[in-house]
N, C-alpha and C positions, 0 to 999 in steps of 0.2 A: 517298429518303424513303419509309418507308411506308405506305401505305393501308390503315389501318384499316376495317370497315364496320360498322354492327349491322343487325341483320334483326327487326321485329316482327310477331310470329306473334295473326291476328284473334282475338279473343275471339266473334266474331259474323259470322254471314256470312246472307249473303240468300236468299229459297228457290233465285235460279238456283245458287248458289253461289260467291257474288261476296263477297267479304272485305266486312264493314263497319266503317266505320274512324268512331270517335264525332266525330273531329273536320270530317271533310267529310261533308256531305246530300247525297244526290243528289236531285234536281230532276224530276218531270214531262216535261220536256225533254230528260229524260237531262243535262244540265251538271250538275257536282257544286262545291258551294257552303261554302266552309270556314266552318263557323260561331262561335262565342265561347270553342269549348272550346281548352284548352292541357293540352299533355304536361307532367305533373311527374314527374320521377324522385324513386324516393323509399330514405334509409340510414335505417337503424335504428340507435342508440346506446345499445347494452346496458349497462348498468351493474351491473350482478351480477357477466357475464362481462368485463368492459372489453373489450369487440370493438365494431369501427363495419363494417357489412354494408350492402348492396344486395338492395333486399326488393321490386324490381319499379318501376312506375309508376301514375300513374292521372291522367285526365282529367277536367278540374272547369271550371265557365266562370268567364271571367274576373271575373265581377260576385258572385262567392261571395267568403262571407268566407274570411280566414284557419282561423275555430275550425270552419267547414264542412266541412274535409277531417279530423276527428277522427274523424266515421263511418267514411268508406272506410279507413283505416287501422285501423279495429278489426277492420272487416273481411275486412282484408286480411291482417292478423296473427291472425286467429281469437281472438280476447280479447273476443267477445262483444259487448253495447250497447253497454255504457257499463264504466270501471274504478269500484274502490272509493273509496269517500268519500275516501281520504285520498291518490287521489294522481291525477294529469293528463298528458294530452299537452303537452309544450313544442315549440316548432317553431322552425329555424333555414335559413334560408337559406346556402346554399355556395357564396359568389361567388367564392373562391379559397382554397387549403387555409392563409391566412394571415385571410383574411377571412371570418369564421361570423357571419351577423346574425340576432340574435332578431326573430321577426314576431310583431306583436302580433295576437291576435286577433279582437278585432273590426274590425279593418281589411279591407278587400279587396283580392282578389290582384293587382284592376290598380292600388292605388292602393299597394300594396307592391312593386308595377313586377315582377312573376312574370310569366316569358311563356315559350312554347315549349322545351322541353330545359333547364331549369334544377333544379339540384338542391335539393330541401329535407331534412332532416336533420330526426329527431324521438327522443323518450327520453318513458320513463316515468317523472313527476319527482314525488318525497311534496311534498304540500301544506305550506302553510308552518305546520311543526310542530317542534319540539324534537326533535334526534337523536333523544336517549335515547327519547322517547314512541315516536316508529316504529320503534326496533329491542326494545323489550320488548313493545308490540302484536306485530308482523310473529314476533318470532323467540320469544316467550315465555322473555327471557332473567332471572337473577337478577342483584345488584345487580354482583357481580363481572364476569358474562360480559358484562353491557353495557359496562361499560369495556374488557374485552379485546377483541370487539367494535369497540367503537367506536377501538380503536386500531389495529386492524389496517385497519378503512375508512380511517384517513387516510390510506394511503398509495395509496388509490383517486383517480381521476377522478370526478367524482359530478358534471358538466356536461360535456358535447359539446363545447361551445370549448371547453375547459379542453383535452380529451382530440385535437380535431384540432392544438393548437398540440404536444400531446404527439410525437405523431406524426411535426409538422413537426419537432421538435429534440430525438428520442428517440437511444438511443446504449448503444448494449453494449457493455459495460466487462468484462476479465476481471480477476478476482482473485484474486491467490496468498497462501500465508503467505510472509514474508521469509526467504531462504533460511537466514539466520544468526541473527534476532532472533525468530523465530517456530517452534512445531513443525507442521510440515506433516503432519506424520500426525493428530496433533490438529484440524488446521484446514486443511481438502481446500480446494482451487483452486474458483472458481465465478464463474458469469457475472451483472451486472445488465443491464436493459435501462432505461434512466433517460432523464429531459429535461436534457438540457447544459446550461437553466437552472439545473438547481435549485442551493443554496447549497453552500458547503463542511459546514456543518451539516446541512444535510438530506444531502447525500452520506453523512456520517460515521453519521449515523443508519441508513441502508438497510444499510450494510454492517455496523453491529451489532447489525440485525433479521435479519440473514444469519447471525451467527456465533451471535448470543446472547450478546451482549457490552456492556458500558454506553458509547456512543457517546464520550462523554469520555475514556475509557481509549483509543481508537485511533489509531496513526499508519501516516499514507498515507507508501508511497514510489512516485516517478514510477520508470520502468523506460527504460534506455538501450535504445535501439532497434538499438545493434551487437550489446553483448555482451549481451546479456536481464538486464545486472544491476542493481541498485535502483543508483538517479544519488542522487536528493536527495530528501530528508523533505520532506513537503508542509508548507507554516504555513499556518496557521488564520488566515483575513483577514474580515473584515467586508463587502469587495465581489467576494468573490473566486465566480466559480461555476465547473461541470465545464468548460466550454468555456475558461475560460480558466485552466485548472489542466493540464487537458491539450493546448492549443495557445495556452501563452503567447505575447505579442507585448511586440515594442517591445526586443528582446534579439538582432537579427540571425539567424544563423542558431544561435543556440545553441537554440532547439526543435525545429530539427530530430533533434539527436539524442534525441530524448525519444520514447519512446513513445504516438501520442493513443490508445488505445483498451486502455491495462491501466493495474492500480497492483500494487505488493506491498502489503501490510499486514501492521502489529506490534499483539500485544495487548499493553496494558501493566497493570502491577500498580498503577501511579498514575495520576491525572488528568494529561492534557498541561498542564493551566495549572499542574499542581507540578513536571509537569517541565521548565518556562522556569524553574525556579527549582535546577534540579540542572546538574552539569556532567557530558557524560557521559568518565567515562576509561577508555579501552582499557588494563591493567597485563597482563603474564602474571606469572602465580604459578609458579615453582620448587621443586617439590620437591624434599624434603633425602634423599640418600642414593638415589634411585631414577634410572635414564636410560635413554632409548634411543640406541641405537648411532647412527642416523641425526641423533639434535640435540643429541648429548653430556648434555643438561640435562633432564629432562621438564619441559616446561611446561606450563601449562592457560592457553590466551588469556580473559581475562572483560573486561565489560563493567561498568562499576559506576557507580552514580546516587552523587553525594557533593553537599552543597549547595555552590553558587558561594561562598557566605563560608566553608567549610570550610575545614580544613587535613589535614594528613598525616595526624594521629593518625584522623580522622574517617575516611579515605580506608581504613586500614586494619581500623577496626574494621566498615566494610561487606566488607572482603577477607574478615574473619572468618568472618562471617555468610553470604554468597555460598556461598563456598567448603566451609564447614561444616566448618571449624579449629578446635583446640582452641584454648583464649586463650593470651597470651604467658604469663602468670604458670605454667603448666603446662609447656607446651612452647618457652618461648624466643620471646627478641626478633625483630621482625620489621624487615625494613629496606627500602625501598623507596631505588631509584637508578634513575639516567636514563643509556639509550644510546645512539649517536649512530653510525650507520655501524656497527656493531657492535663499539666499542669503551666502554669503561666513561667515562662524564661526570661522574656525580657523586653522591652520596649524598644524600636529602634527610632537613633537621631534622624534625619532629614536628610543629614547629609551621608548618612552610613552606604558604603558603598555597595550596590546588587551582587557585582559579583563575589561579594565574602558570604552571601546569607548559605547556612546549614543548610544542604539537599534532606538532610537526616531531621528535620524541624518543620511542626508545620506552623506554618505564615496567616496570621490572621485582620482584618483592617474594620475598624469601626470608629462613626463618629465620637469624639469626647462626650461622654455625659456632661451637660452644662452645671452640674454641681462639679465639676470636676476640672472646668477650664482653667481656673485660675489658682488651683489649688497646688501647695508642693507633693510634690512624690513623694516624699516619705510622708507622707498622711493618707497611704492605702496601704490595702492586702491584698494579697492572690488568693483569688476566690479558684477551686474545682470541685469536681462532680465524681462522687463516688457510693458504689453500694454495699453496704454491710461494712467494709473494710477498708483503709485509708489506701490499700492498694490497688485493690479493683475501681480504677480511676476512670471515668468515661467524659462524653459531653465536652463541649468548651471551655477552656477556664476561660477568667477574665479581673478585671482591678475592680477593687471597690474600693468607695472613701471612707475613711475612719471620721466620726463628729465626737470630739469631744464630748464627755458627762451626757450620749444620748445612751437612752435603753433600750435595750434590745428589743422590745416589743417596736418602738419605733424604725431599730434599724432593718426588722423582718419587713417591713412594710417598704424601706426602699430597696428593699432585694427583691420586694416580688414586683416593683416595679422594673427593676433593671432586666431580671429575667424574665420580665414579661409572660412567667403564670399567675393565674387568678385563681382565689377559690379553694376550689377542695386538693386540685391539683399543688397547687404552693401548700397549704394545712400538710400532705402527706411527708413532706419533706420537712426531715430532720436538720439542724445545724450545728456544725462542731467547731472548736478550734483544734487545731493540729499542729502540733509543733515537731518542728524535723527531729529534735532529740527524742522525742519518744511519738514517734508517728502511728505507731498499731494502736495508738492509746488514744483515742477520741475523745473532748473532753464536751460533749454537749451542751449549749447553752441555754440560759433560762429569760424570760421575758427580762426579770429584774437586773440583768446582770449589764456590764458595761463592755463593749467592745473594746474600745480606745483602752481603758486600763488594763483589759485581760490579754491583749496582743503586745506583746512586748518588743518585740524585734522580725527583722528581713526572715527571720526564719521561718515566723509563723503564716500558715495556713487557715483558710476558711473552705469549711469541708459541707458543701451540702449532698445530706445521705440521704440516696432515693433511687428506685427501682432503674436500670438502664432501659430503656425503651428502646433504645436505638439499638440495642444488641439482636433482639429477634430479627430487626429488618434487614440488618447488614448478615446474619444467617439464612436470610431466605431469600437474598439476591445470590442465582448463581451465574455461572461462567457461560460468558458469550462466543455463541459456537460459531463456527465458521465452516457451513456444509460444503 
């Protein structure tokens, strides 16, 4: 354990040169006589700078009031006789960094039970006047700057206790933009240093006096503490504060993996209370006629707000808008369907409602191929992507149309149209049919052979066998850290 010491150096010493110490007399007798005076240490609690400091000590006798040690402390701080009319010493005792008690001033120090090595804590506090009146005296502000002003003090300590409880349960939080819902060039990483009191609203406030952003537009995400990536969107609770947002209890060890000391955050273009009322749907969009070699399809993954009583047609008229598409009346019908493993599920109606679609399904939207507008649905197949094995399924499915009496060498040719490879690339790919009753069993096709008669029923499959490209990429993206 170790031993601390302090050393206090005399203010005063005797002619022999013997330290005098205010609190012992020495006697006649030479014995030396401890008499009434007590050691007060004394912090200072700047409120300008929010800093709490150690500004020396001073000895006063027990039977002095409280408002008696105002002098020494002027001082001692060089702030002259006396401060201006409109503001005073407040004084607080520091029985422990949990415990700060106001002493009142006309009391005295023994009957405020102050005795030897105790600490008192003091601040420069305005007299009891209206904000505004002290900060247009003090700052000679206009009707504006007093507001801005006075908005920017609130997020100050303007009391000693207020600021030692800060202290006790302050907490530096880092903050990023979300790496996929946010632009981080727009919106740089930064740190708060906050009390793990305060509320989820007051939290949500600090951080968009950070960005410059209107508090109601943001949403927190907590951060996995393996892979540094956003776990779960924070909600907005009524008894919810920092402490218990980042070291939730009552859930076993599932806070452990949560990060206590960052969040991500998302700006959004809506209030969070409109968006409890949106569903959010991951879709990727397809473009027509354009690919790359590596995903046969080009996609754009979005994100899209649609209201929970919405349906399809709603769903796609934000595809519209998002995306910045021409309308269907211009360029053609748009159709959204559902896949599952990476095989084609189902087409949905127009009017099929958002909030039934499968979170477990992914959501795909492409315009009709114009061989395809007018045609009936059961005069296609479900085209997917696989290598070696009808199971190792990868890539986009998608529909294709069946043409009566054409041959396969023709119909190769609107498939490398629709999949939009050319060349050697389209040449290395194989085609099969597949049918669910015997799916491991690939039945390859030949130039001469006939689609429309070899596809008999909903069951069957069209399997094109070829290398996954997309597999090395999606293994050499890894996990985004959060330092």
């Amino acid at each position: 354990m170790a031993l601390r010491l302090w050393a206090e150096v005399a203010e005063e010493t005797a002619p022999d040169g013997k330290a005098i110490w205010p609190t012992h007399e020495p006697q006649q007798n030479g014995i030396v006589v401890k008499n009434d005076l007590i050691l007060l240490f004394l912090k200072y609690f700047d409120i300008e700078s929010q800093t709490l400091r150690g500004v020396g000590h001073v000895y006063i006798s027990k039977e002095k009031k409280v408002e008696e040690l105002v002098p020494l402390i002027l001082k001692k701080m060089g702030w002259g006789e006396k401060l201006p009319s409109d503001e005073k010493i407040s004084l607080y005792e520091e029985i422990k960094p949990t415990m700060i008690e106001s002493l009142k001033p006309k009391q005295s120090l023994k009957a405020a039970e102050l005795q030897d090595g105790d600490v008192l804590c003091f601040q420069r506090s305005p007299e009891r006047k209206s904000e505004r009146n002290i900060l247009e005296k003090r700052l000679h502000l206009n009707e504006k700057q007093v507001s801005e002003e006075a908005t920017r003090k609130s997020d100050r300590v303007e009391d000693a206790r207020e600021y030692y409880d800060f202290l006790h349960h302050k907490k530096t939080v880092k903050f990023h933009a979300h790496p996929t819902k946010c632009d981080a060039a727009q919106f740089p990483p930064f740190e708060l240093v906050l009390n793990s009191k305060i509320s989820y609203d007051v939290l949500t406030e600090r951080v968009a006096a950070q960005l410059e952003w209107e508090p109601t537009h943001l949403r927190l995400w907590t951060v996995n503490v393996t892979t540094g990536n956003p776990k779960s969107a924070v909600k907005r609770g009524s008894n919810q504060t920092l402490q218990s947002i980042l070291n939730p209890t009552g859930f076993g060890n599932l806070n452990a993996s949560q990060r206590t000391d960052a969040f991500y955050f998302e700006v959004l273009d809506i209030s969070l209370a409109e968006l409890d009322t949106k569903k959010n749907i991951k879709i990727t969009w397809l473009t027509e006629g354009i690919t790359k070699e590596a995903s046969c399809i080009q996609q754009d993954h979005l994100d899209l707000l649609v209201a929970k009583n919405g349906i399809i047609e709603d769903l796609i008229q934000a595809l519209i808008k998002r995306a910045d598409l021409t309308d269907e009346a211009e360029s053609g019908r748009i159709r959204v369907y559902e896949a599952s493993q990476h095989k084609f599920y189902r087409e949905l109606k127009r009017d099929y409602p958002v909030i039934s679609l499968n979170d477990y399904t992914n959501l795909y939207a492409e315009r009709v191929p114009e061989d395809e507008v007018h045609v009936d649905d059961t005069n296609t197949i479900s085209v997917f992507h696989f290598q070696g094995e009808p199971n190792r399924a990868h890539g986009v499915p998608f529909k294709f149309l069946l043409i009566e009496g054409e041959k396969f060498a023709d119909t190769k040719k609107r498939l490398e149209k629709r999949t939009g490879l050319k060349g050697k690339s389209f040449e290395k790919i194989k085609i099969a049919l597949i049918r669910r009753t015997h799916f491991s069993k690939p039945h390859y096709l030949e130039d001469d052979d006939e689609l429309w008669s070899i596809a008999s029923g909903d069951d069957d499959y069209l399997g094109l066998d070829h290398v996954d490209r997309t597999r090395a990429l999606r293994n050499g993206v890894g996990d985004l850290f959060l330092r």
